[in-house]
C-alpha positions in Angstrom: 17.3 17.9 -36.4 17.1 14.0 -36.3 19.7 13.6 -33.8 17.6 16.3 -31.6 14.1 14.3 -32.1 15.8 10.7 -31.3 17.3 12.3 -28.1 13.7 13.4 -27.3 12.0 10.0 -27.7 14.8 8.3 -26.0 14.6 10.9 -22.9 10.8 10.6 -23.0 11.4 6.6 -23.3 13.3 6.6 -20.1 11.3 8.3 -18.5 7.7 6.4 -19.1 9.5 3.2 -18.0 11.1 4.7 -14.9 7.6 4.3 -13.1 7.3 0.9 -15.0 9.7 -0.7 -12.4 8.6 -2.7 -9.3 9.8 -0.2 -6.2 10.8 -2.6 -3.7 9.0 -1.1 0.2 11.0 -2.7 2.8 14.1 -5.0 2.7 14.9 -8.8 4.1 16.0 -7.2 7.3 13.3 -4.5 8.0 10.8 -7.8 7.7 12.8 -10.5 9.5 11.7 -10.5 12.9 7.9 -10.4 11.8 6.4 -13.7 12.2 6.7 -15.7 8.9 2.9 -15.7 7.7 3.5 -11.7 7.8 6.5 -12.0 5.9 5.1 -13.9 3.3 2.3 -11.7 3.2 4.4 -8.5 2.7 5.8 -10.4 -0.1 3.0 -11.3 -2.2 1.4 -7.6 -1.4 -1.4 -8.9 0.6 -2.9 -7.3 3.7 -5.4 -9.3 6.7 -7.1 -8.4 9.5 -4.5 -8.3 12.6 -1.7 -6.4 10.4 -0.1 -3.6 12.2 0.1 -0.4 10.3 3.9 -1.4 9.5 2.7 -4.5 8.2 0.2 -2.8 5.9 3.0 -0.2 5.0 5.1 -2.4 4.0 3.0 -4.8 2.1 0.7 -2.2 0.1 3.1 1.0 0.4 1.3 4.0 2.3 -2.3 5.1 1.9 -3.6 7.8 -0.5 -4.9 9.2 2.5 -4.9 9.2 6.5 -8.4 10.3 8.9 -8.4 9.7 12.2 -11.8 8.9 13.6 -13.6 9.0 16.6 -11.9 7.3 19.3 -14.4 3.6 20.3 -16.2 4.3 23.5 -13.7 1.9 25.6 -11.3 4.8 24.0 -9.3 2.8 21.7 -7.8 4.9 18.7 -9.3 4.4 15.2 -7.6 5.5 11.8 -9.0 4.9 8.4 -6.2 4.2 5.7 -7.7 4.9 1.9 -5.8 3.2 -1.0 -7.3 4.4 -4.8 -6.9 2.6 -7.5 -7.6 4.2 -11.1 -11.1 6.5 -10.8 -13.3 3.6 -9.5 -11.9 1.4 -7.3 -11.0 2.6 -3.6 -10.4 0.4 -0.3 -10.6 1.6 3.2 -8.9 -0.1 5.8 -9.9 0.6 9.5 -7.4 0.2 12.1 -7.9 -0.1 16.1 -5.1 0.7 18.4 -2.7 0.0 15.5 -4.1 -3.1 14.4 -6.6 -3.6 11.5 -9.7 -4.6 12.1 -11.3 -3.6 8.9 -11.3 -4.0 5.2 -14.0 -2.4 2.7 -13.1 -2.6 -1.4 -14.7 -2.1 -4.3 -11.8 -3.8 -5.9 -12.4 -7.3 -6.7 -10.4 -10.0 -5.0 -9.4 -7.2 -2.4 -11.9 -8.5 0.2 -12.0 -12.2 0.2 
């Protein structure tokens, strides 16, 4: 019986800490030909206005969810990006034609 419940912590040990690790998103290669302030954005996890989707991907992971919006009247595409962050917090990011353009948080030190 004690060999049975120490194999149970253990598994259920491993597996609590499996999430605990830091999942790399992209690798030195997949980033190299950005242009360095990108790169060392992607690094740090940070996002700015200008980022391509891929950027944003890379740097934050993808989105809790994807809308697609009405198209601007010059008919540039728009896609809104949500990230959630425990109940409360949520940030929307707004791209144009692939590019973002927008960036709404109630996260602090999201928006700067």
């Amino acid at each position: 019986m004690m060999k049975k419940t120490f194999l149970l912590f253990f598994a259920m040990l491993l597996i609590s800490h499996a999430g605990c690790a830091k999942t790399l998103r992209y690798s030195d290669e997949e980033i190299k030909d950005f242009p360095p302030p990108v790169q060392e954005k992607i690094k740090n996890n940070e996002i700015s206005v200008g980022m391509t989707m891929l950027h944003v991907r890379y740097s934050w992971g993808g989105p809790d969810s994807v809308r697609i919006l009405a198209p601007l009247e010059d008919g540039k595409e728009r896609v809104e990006w949500i990230y959630k962050k425990a109940p409360f917090f949520k940030t929307r990011l707004i791209f144009t034609d692939n590019k973002l353009t927008e960036i709404m948080s109630s996260e602090p030190g999201v928006v700067k």
